[in-house]
KEKE-3310 file (N, C-alpha, C; in steps of 0.2 Angstrom, whole numbers, plus 5000, padded with zeros to 4 digits):
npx = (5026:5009:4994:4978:4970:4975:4972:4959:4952:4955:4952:4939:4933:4939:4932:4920:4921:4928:4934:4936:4926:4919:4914:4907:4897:4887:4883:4877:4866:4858:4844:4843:4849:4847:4838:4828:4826:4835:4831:4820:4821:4827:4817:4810:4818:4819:4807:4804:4815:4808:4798:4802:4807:4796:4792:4799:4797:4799:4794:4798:4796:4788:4778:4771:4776:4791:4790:4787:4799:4809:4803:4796:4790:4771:4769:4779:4775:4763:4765:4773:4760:4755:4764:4773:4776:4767:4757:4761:4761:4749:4742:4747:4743:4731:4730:4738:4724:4715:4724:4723:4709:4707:4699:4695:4696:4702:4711:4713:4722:4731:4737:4739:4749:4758:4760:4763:4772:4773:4762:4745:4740:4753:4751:4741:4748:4757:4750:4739:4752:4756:4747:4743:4757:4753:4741:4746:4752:4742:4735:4745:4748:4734:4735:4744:4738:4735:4730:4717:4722:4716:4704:4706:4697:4692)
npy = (4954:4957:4948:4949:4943:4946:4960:4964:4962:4971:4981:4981:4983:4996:5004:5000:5006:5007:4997:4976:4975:4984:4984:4970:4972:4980:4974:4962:4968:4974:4975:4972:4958:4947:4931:4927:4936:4932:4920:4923:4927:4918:4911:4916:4917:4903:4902:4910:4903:4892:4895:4901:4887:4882:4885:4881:4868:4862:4854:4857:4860:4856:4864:4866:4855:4860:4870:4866:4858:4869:4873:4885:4902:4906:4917:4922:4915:4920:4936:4930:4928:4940:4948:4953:4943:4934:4941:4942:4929:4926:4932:4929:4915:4919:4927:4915:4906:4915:4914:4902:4898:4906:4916:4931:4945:4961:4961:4946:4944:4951:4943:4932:4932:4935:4921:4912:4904:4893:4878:4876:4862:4862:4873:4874:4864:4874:4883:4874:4872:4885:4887:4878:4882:4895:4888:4880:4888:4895:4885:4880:4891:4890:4879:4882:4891:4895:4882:4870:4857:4850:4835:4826:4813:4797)
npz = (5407:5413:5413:5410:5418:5430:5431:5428:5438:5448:5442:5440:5452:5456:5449:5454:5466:5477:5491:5492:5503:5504:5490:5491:5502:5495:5484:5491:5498:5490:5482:5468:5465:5475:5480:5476:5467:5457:5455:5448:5437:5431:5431:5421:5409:5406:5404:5391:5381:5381:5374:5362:5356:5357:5345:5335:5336:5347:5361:5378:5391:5406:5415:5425:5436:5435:5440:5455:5456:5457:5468:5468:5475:5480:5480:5470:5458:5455:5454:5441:5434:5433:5424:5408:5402:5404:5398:5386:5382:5380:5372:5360:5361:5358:5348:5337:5341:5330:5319:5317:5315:5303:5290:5280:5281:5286:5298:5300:5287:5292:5304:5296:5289:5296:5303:5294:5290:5297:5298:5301:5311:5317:5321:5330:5341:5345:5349:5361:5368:5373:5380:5388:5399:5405:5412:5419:5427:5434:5442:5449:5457:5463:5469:5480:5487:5504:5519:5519:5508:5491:5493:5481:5471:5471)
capx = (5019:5004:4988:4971:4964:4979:4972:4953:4948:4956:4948:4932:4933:4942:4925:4913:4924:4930:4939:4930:4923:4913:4909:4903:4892:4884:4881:4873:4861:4854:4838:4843:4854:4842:4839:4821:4826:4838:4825:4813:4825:4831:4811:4806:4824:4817:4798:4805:4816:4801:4792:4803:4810:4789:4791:4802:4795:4802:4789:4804:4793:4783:4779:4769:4784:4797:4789:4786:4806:4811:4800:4792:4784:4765:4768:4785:4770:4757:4771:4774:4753:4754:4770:4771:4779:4762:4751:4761:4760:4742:4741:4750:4740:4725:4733:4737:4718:4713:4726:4718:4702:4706:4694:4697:4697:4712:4712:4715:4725:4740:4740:4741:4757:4764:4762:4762:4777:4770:4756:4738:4742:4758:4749:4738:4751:4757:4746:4739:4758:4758:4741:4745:4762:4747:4737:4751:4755:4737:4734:4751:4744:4729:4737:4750:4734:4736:4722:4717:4722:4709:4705:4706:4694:4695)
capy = (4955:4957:4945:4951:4940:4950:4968:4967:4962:4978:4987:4981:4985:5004:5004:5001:5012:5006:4989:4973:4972:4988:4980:4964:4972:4984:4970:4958:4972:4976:4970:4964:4952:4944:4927:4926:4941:4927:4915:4924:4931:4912:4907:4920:4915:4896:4901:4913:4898:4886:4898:4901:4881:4880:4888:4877:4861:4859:4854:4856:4863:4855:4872:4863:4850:4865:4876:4861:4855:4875:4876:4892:4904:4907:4928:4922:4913:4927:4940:4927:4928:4948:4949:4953:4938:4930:4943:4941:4923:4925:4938:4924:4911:4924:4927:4909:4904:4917:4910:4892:4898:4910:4923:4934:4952:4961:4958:4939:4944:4952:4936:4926:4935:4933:4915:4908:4899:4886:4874:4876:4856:4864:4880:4871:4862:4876:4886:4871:4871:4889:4888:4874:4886:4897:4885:4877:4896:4897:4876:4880:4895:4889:4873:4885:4894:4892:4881:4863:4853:4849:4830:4821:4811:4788)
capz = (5404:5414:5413:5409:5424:5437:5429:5429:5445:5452:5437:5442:5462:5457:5443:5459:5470:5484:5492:5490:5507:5504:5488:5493:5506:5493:5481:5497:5502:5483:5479:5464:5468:5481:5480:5474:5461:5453:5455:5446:5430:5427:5429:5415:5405:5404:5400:5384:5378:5379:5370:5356:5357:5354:5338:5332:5335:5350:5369:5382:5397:5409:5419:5434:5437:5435:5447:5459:5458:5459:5476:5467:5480:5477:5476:5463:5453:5455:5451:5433:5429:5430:5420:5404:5397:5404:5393:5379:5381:5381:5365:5356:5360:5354:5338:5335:5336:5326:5313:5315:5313:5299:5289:5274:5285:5286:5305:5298:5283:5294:5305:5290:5287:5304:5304:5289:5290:5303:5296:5306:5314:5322:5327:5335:5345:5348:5354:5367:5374:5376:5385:5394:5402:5409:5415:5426:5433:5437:5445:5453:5460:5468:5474:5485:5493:5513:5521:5518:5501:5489:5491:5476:5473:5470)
cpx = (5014:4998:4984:4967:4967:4972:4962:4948:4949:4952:4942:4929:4934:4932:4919:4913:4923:4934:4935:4927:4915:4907:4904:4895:4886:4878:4875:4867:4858:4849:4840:4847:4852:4842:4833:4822:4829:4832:4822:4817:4827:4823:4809:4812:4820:4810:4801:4809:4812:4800:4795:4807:4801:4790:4796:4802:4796:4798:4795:4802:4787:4779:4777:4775:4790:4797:4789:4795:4807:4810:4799:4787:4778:4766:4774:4778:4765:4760:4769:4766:4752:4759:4768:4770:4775:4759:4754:4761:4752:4738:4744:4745:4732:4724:4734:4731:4716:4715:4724:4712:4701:4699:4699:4697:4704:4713:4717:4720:4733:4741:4740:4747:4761:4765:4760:4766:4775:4763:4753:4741:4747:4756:4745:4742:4754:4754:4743:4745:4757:4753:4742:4756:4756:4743:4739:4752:4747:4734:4740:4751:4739:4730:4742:4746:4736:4728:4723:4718:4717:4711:4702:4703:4696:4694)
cpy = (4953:4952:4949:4951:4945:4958:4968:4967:4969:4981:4986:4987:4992:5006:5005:5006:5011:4997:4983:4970:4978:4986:4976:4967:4976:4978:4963:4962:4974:4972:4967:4959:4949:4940:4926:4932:4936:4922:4916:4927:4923:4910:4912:4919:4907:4898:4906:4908:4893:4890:4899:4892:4879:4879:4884:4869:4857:4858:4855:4855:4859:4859:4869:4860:4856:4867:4871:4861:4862:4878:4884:4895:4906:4916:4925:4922:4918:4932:4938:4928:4935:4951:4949:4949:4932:4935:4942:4935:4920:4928:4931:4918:4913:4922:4919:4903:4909:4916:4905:4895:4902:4914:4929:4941:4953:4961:4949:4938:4945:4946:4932:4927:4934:4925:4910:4903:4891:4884:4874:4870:4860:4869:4878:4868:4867:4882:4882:4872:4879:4891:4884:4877:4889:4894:4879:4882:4895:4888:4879:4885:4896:4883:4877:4889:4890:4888:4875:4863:4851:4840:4828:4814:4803:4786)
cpz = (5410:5412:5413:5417:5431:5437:5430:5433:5450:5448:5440:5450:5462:5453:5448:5462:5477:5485:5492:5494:5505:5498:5487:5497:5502:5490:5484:5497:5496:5483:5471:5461:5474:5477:5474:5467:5456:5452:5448:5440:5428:5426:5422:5408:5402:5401:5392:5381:5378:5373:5362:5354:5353:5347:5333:5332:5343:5358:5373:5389:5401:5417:5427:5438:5439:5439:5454:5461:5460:5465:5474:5473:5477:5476:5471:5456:5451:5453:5442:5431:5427:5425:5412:5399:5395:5399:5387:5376:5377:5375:5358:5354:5356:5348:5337:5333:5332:5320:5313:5311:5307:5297:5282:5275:5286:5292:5301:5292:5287:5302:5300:5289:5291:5305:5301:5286:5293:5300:5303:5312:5318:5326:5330:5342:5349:5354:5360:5371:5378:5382:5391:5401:5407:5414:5421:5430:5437:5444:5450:5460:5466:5471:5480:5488:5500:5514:5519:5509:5500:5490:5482:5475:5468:5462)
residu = (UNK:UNK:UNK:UNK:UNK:UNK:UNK:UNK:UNK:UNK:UNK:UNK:UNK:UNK:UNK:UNK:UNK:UNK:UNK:UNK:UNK:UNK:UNK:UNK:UNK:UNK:UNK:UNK:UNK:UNK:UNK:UNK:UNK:UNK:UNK:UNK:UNK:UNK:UNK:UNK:UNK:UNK:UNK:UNK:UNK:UNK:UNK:UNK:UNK:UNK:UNK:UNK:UNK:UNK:UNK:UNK:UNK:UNK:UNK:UNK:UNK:UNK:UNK:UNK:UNK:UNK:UNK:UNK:UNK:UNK:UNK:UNK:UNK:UNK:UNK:UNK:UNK:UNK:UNK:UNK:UNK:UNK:UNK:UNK:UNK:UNK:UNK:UNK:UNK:UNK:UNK:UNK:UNK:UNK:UNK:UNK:UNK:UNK:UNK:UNK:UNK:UNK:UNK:UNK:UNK:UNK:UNK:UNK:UNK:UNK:UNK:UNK:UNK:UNK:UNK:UNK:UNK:UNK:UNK:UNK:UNK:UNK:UNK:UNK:UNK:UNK:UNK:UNK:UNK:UNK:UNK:UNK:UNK:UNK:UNK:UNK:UNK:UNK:UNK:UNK:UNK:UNK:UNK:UNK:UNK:UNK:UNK:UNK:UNK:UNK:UNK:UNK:UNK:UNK)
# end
């Protein structure tokens, strides 16, 4: 009897087509299998589980901190504020105050529906957390400008 694990590493290597120097060197040379392409898929992996960890009560992210330990480059960061998962970060925290702030229009009636589950007090926390994501990309951002560091003052 054959094993699975003997059987599908060949499968795989005949599947890419070819032996597995040519495919090593295929998968080396791919941009997306770059180092920074990982980087930047595990960085947007962590912000969409913040984001839904938000929504369930849960703070987990300290975006500044994170990007600091991760030695984030400033075009990775700059990349993440034009990204989508920034605009839809941004659209969220929108609608969120608009549900705080309520209103008896149907604009404010079909957010009432979307997030009617979570009490105002939570949506409020929420939406700071989600703002305070942004507002670490953008502080992280202008702190990784070239040139002299700002002093801080006593």
């Amino acid at each position: 009897m054959v094993s699975l694990g003997m059987v599908l590493p060949s499968l795989k290597l005949s599947l890419m087509g070819g032996n597995l120097v040519d495919v090593m060197k295929r998968l080396n040379t791919s941009k997306k299998t770059s180092w920074s392409k990982m980087r930047d898929e595990e960085t947007y992996y962590d912000v969409e589980k913040a984001i839904e960890l938000a929504f369930e009560g849960k703070f987990v992210i300290d975006f500044y901190q994170y990007l600091k330990v991760k030695k984030i480059l400033k075009s990775e960061v700059d990349e993440f504020i034009e990204s989508s998962t920034a605009s839809e970060i941004s659209d969220v925290v929108l609608e969120l105050e608009e549900y705080i702030k309520g209103g008896d229009d149907n604009e404010h009636k079909i957010i009432r529906e979307g997030y009617h589950h979570i009490p105002k007090p939570q949506a409020r926390k929420i939406k700071n957390y989600l703002y305070k994501i942004l507002e670490d990309a953008w502080r992280y951002s202008r702190d990784k400008k070239p040139g002299r560091k700002r002093k801080t003052s006593k």
